[in-house]
C-alpha positions as CSV (number, residue, x, y, z in Angstrom):
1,X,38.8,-12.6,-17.2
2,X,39.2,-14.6,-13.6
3,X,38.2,-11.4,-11.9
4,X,35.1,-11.2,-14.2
5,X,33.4,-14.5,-13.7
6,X,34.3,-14.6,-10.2
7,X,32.2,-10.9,-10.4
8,X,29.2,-12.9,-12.7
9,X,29.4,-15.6,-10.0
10,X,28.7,-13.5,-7.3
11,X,25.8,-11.8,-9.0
12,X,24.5,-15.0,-9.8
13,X,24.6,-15.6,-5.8
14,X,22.9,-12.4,-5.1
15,X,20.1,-13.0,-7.4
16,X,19.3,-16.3,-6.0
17,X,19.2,-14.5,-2.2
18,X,17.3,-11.8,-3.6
19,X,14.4,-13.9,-5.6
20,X,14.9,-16.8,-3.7
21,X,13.5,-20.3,-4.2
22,X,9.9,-19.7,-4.0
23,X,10.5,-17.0,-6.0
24,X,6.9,-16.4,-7.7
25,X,6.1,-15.7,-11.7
26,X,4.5,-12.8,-13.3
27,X,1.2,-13.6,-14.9
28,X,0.2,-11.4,-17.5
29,X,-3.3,-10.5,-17.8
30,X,-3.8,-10.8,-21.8
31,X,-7.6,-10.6,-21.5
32,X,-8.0,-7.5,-19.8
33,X,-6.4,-5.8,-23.0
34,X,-9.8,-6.6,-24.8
35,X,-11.9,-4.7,-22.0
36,X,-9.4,-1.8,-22.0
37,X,-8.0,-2.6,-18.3
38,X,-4.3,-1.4,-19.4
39,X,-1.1,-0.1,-17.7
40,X,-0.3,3.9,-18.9
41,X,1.4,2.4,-21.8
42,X,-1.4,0.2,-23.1
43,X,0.7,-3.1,-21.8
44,X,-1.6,-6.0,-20.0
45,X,-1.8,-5.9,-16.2
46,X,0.1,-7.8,-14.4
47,X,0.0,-9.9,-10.8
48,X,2.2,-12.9,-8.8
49,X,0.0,-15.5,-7.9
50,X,1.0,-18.5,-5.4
51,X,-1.4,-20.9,-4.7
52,X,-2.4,-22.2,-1.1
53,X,-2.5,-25.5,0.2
54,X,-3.9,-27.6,2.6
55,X,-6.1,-26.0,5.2
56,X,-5.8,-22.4,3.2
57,X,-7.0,-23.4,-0.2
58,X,-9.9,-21.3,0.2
59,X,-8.4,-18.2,1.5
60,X,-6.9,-15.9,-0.5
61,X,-5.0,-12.2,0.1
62,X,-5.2,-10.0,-2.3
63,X,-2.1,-7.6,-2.3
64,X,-1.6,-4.5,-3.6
65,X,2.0,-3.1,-4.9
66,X,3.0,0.6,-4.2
67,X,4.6,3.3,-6.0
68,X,3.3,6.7,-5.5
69,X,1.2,8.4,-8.1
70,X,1.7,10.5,-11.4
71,X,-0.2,14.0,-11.5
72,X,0.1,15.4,-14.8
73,X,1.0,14.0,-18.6
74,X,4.6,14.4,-17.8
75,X,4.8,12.6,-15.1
76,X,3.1,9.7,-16.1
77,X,4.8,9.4,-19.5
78,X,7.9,9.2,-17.3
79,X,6.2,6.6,-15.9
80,X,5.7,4.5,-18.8
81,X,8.9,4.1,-19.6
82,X,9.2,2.0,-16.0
83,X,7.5,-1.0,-14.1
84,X,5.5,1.5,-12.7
85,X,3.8,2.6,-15.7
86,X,4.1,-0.9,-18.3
87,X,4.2,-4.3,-17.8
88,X,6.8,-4.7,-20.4
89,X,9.4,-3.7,-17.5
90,X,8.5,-5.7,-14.4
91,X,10.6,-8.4,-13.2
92,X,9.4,-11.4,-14.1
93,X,9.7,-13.2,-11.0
94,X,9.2,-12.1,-7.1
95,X,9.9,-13.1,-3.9
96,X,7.0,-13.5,-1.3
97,X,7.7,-12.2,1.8
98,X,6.0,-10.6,5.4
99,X,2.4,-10.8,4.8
100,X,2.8,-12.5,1.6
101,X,5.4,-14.9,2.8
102,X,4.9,-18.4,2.3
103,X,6.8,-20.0,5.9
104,X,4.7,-20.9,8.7
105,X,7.6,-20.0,11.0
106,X,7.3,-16.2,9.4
107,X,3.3,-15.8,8.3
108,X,1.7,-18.4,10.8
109,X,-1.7,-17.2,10.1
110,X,-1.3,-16.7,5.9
111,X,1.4,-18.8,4.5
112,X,-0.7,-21.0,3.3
113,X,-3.4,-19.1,2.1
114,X,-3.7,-18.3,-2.0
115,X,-1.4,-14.9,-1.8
116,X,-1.7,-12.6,-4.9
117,X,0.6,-9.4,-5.5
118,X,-1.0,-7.0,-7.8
119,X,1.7,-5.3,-9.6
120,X,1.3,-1.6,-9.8
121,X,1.0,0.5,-13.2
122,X,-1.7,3.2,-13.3
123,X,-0.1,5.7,-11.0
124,X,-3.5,6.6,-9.8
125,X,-4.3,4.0,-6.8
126,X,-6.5,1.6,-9.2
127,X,-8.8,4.3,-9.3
128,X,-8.4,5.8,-13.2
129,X,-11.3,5.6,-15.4
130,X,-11.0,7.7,-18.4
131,X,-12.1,6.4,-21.6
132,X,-10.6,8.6,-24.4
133,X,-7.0,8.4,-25.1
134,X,-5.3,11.1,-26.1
135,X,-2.8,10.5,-29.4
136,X,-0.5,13.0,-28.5
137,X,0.2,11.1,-25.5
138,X,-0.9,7.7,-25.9
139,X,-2.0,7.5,-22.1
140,X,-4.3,5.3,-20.8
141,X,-5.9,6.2,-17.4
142,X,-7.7,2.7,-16.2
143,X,-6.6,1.9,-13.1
144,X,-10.2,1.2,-11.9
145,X,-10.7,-1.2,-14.9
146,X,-7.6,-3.1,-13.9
147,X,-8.4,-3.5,-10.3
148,X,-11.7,-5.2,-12.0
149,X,-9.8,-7.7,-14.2
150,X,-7.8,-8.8,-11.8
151,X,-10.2,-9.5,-8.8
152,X,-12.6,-10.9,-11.9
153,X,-10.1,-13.5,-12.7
154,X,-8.9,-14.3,-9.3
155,X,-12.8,-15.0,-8.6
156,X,-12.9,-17.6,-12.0
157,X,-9.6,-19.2,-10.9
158,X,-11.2,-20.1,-7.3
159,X,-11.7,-17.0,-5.2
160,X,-15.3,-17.5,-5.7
161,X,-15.6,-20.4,-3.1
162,X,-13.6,-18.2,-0.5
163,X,-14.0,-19.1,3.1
164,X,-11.6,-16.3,4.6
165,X,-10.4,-13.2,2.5
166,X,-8.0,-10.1,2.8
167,X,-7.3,-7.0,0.2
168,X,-4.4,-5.7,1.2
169,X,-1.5,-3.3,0.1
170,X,1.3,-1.0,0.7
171,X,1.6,2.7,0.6
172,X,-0.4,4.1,-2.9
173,X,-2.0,0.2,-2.8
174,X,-2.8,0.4,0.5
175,X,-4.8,3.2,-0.2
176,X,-6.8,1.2,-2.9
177,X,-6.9,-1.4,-0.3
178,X,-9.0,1.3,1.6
179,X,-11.0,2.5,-1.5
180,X,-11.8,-0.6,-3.1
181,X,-12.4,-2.3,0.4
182,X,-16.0,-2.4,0.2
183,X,-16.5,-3.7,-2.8
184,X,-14.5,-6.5,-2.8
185,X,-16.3,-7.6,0.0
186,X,-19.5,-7.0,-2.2
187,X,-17.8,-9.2,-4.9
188,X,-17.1,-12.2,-2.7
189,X,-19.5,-14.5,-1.2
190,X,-21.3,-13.8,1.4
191,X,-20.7,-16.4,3.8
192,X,-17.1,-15.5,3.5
193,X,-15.0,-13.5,6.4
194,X,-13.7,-10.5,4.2
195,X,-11.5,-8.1,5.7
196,X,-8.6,-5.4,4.8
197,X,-5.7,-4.0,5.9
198,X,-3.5,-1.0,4.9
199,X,-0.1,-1.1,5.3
200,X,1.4,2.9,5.5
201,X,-1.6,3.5,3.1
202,X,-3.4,6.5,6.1
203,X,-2.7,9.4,4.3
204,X,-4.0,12.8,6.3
205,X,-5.0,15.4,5.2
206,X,-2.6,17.5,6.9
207,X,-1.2,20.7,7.1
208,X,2.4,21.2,6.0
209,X,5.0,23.6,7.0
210,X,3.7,26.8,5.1
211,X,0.0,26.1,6.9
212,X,-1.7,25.2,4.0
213,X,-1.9,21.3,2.3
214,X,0.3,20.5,-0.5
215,X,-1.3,17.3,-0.4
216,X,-4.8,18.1,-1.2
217,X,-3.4,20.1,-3.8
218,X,-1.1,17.3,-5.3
219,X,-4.2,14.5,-4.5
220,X,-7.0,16.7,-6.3
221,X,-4.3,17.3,-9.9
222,X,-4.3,13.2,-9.3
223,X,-7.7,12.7,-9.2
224,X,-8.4,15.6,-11.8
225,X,-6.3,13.9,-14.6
226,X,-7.4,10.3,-13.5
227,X,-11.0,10.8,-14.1
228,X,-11.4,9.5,-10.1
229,X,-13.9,10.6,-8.9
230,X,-16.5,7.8,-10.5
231,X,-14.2,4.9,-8.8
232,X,-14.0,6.8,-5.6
233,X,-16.6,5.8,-2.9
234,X,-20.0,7.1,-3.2
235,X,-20.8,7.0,0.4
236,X,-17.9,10.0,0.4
237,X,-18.0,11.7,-3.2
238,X,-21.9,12.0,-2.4
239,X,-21.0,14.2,0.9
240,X,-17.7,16.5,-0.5
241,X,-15.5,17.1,-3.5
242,X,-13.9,13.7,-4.8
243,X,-10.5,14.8,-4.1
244,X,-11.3,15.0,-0.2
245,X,-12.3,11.2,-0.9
246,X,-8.6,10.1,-1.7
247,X,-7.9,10.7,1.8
248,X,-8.7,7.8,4.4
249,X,-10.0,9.7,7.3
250,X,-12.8,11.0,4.6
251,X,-13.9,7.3,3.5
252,X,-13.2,5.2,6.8
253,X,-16.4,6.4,9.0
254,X,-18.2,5.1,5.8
255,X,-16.8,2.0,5.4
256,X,-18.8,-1.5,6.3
257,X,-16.3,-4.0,5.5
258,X,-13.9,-4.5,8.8
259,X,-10.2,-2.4,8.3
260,X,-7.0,-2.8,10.3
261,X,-4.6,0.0,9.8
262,X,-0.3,-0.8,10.4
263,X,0.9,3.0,10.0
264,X,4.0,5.2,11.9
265,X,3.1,7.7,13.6
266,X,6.2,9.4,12.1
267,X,5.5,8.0,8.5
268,X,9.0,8.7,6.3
269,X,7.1,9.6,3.2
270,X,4.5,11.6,4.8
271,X,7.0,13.7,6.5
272,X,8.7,14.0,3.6
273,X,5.6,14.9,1.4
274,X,2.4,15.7,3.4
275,X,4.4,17.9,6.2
276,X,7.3,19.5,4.5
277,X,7.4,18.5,0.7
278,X,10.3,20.4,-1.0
279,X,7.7,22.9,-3.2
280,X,7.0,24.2,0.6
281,X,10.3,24.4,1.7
282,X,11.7,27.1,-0.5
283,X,14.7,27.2,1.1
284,X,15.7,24.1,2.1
285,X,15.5,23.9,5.7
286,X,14.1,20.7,6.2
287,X,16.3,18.6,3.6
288,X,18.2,16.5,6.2
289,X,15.6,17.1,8.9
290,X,12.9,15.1,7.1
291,X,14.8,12.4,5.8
292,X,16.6,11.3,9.5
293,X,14.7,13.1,12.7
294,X,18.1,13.4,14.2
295,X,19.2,15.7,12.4
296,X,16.1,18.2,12.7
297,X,16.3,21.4,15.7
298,X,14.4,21.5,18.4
299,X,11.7,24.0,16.8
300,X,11.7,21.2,14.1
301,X,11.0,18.5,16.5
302,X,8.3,20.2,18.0
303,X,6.7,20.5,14.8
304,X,7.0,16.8,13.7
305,X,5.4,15.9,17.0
306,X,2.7,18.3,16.1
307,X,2.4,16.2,12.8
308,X,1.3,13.1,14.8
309,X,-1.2,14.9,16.7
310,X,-2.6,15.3,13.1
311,X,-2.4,11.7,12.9
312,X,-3.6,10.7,16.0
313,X,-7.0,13.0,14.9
314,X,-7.1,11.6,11.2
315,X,-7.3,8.2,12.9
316,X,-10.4,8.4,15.1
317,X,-12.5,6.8,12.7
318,X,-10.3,3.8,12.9
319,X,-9.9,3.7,17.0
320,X,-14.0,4.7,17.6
321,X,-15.0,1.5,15.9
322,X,-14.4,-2.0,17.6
323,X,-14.5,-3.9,14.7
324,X,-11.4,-2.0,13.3
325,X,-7.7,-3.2,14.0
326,X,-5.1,-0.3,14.2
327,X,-1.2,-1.1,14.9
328,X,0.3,2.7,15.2
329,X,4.4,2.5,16.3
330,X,6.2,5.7,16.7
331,X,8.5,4.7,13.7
332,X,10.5,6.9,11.4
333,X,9.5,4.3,8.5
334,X,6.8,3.6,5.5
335,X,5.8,0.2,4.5
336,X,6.2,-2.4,7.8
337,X,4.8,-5.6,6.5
338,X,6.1,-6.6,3.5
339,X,9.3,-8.3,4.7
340,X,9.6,-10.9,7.4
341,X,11.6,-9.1,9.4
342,X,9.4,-6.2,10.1
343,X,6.0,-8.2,9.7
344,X,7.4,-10.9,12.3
345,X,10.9,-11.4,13.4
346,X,12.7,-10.8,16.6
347,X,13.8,-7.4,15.9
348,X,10.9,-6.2,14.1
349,X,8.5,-3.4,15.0
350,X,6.4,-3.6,18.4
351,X,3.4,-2.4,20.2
352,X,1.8,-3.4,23.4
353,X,4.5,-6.0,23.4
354,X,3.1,-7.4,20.0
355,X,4.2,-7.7,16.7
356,X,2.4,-6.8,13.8
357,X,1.9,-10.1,12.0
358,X,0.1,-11.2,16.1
359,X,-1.9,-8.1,16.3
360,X,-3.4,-8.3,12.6
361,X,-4.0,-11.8,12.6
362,X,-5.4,-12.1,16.0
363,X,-7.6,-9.4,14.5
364,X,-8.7,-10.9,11.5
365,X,-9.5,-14.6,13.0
366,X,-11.2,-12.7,16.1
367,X,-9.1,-14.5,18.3
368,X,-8.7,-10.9,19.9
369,X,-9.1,-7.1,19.3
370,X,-6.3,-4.6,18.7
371,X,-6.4,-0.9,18.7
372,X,-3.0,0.2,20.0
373,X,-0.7,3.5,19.8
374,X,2.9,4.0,20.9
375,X,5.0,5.9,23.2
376,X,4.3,9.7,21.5
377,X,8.5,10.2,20.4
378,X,9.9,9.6,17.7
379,X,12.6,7.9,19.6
380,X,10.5,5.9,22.6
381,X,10.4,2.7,20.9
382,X,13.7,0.9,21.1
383,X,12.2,-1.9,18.7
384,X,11.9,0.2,15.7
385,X,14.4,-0.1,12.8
386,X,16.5,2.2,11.0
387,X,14.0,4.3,7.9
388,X,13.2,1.7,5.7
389,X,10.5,1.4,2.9
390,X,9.6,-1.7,1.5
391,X,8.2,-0.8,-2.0
C-alpha cells in the first residue's frame, strides 16, 4: 500500500511538471454545433485560450495543433475514437509553451499577447467541407467550418480591435496556417499588422524513393474524401488540380499576406513519409535509416541530401520575396517552436547565429529581415537536438 501512494504521489508530481501552473483550460465551442462546425464524431470544437495583458491586449496568435490527416473512412473512424477526431477525448487543460509560452524570459516578443491553441479534430488541415453525412459512418467532414467558428468567436471576444496578429501552427496546422493565411488577414482589421508562420508545416511535393510521389497520391485521397477543394485557395485551385494546392510551394507565390517559414531541411516526418514512406519501401531498407540518419549507408545519405535539394527548390517562393521570413536548420526534427527549449533556450536550434524565437520576431515587428539556410549536412549544425516532434 506504502509503495502505492508513494507511486500516486509521484504521478501527482509529474502531472503538475507536465501541465504546469499556467496550465490553460479547454473551451468548448457549443455554438458552432448549431452551424455544423463539428469534430469527425459530431463533438463541438475545441481551443485554449489565454488572455494577454498589458501592452499585448490587442495582439493575439492564433495557433494551430497538429496531427497528420486521415484519408479514407477507416482511418478517420479510427480517429474518432481519439483527441484527434472528438472533443470528448482532449485533455482538458494545456500547458503553453515556445511560441505560445507566457514568460517574457522564454517568448519576449509574444508572452503577453492573447495566445489561442486551436485543438485539432478534422484530420483534414481545417479544410473539410462536406455537407452530407453518411449514416453508415456517422462522419462529419467540416474542418473548414470549424476553422470559421473559431476565428468568428475569437473576433466577438476582442480580436476585432487587433493591433498586431499571427496564425500560426505546427505540422498538419501549420499547413492551415499557410491555407487559411490570407483570409484571416481578410477577416481582421485592416489597420492591423497580420502575419503567419508555419512551423514544419512546408510540405514538398517531392519524389520518394521509387521516383514517383506517394505524397500527392496520399494528399489528393485526403482532399478527395474531405470535399477540399472549395476551402483550398482560389488563386491556386483556379490554375491546377486542388490536390496540387495542399502543397505550400503551389499556394506561397500566391499569397499576399506576409509568411515566415521555421522548417529542417532534413524534416523527420517528411523523410519518413514524403521520401521513403513504408508503402515505397517494399522491403524494408530504409526502416532504421529514416528514423536516425546515422544509421543510413552512404548511397542512402546521398539520397537524403538529394531530398533537401528538393527542399531548397520547393522553397524559392518563400526566399524570392523580401517580405517573407524563412528559418531553414539542417535538423533531423519536425515541429521546432512549440517548446521553450527549441523556440528560445540556450541549446535550442540555430541559424546565422540566431535563434528562432530572434529571427521570427525580428521579422514580424520589422525590426529586421530574415531569410537564412544552414550548413547543407545533416550533421553541420552542432546546435541541433536529438529527433524530436513536438505534437
Amino acid at each position: 500500500m506504502e509503495k502505492l501512494k508513494q507511486c500516486w504521489s509521484s504521478l501527482l508530481v509529474l502531472a503538475v511538471v507536465v501541465i504546469g501552473t499556467g496550465a490553460v483550460p479547454i473551451t468548448y465551442l457549443q455554438s458552432a454545433v448549431a452551424k455544423g462546425a463539428v469534430c469527425l464524431d459530431g463533438s463541438a470544437p475545441a481551443y485554449h485560450f489565454d488572455k494577454g495583458f498589458g501592452s499585448g491586449v490587442n495582439n493575439w496568435i492564433v495557433h494551430m495543433e497538429g496531427g497528420g490527416w486521415c484519408t479514407d473512412v477507416a482511418s478517420c473512424s479510427a480517429r474518432k475514437n481519439t483527441m484527434k477526431g472528438s472533443s470528448k477525448f482532449m485533455n482538458k487543460d494545456f500547458g503553453f509553451s515556445g511560441i505560445l509560452g507566457g514568460k517574457q524570459n522564454t517568448n519576449p516578443d509574444f508572452y503577453n499577447w492573447n495566445r489561442i491553441k486551436v485543438r485539432y479534430c478534422d484530420g483534414s488541415s481545417f479544410t473539410s467541407n462536406v455537407e452530407a453525412v453518411n449514416p453508415a459512418n456517422k462522419l462529419f467532414f467540416r474542418g473548414a467550418r470549424v476553422w470559421r467558428a473559431v476565428i468568428d468567436d475569437l473576433m466577438a471576444k476582442g480580436m476585432k480591435n487587433a493591433q498586431n496578429a499571427i496564425l500560426s501552427g505546427c505540422s498538419a496546422g501549420a499547413l492551415a496556417a499557410i491555407l487559411h493565411c490570407d483570409t484571416f488577414r481578410a477577416i481582421l482589421p485592416h489597420t492591423a499588422r497580420v502575419k503567419c508562420v508555419s512551423d514544419a508545416g512546408y510540405f514538398i511535393h517531392g519524389k520518394d524513393i521509387s521516383g514517383g510521389s506517394y505524397i500527392q497520391t496520399y494528399y489528393s485521397k485526403v482532399v478527395a474524401l474531405h470535399g477540399s477543394a472549395k476551402s483550398l485557395p482560389v488563386s491556386c485551385t483556379s490554375k491546377m488540380k486542388p490536390e496540387l494546392c495542399f502543397f505550400p510551394q503551389n499556394v506561397v507565390p500566391y499569397m499576399r499576406t506576409p509568411l515566415f517559414v521555421i522548417n529542417a531541411a532534413f524534416d523527420s516526418w517528411q523523410i519518413k513519409n514524403v521520401l521513403a514512406p513504408t508503402a515505397v519501401d517494399k522491403r524494408k531498407e530504409w526502416k532504421n535509416c529514416k528514423l536516425d540518419l546515422k544509421k543510413c549507408t552512404a548511397a542512402q545519405l546521398k539520397t537524403v541530401q538529394g531530398f533537401r535539394d528538393q527542399m531548397m527548390r520547393a522553397l524559392s517562393p518563400v526566399h524570392s520575396t523580401p517580405s517573407r521570413g524563412l528559418f531553414l536548420d539542417s535538423c533531423h526534427a519536425h515541429c521546432q517552436g512549440g517548446s521553450a527549449a527549441s523556440w528560445s533556450g540556450a541549446k535550442g536550434p540555430q541559424v546565422a547565429n540566431s535563434k528562432i524565437s530572434q529571427a521570427v520576431g525580428n521579422w514580424f515587428y520589422g525590426r529586421s529581415a530574415f531569410q537564412k539556410i544552414d550548413c547543407p549536412s545533416p550533421i553541420c549544425n552542432p546546435t541541433c537536438p536529438a529527433i524530436s516532434t513536438d505534437e
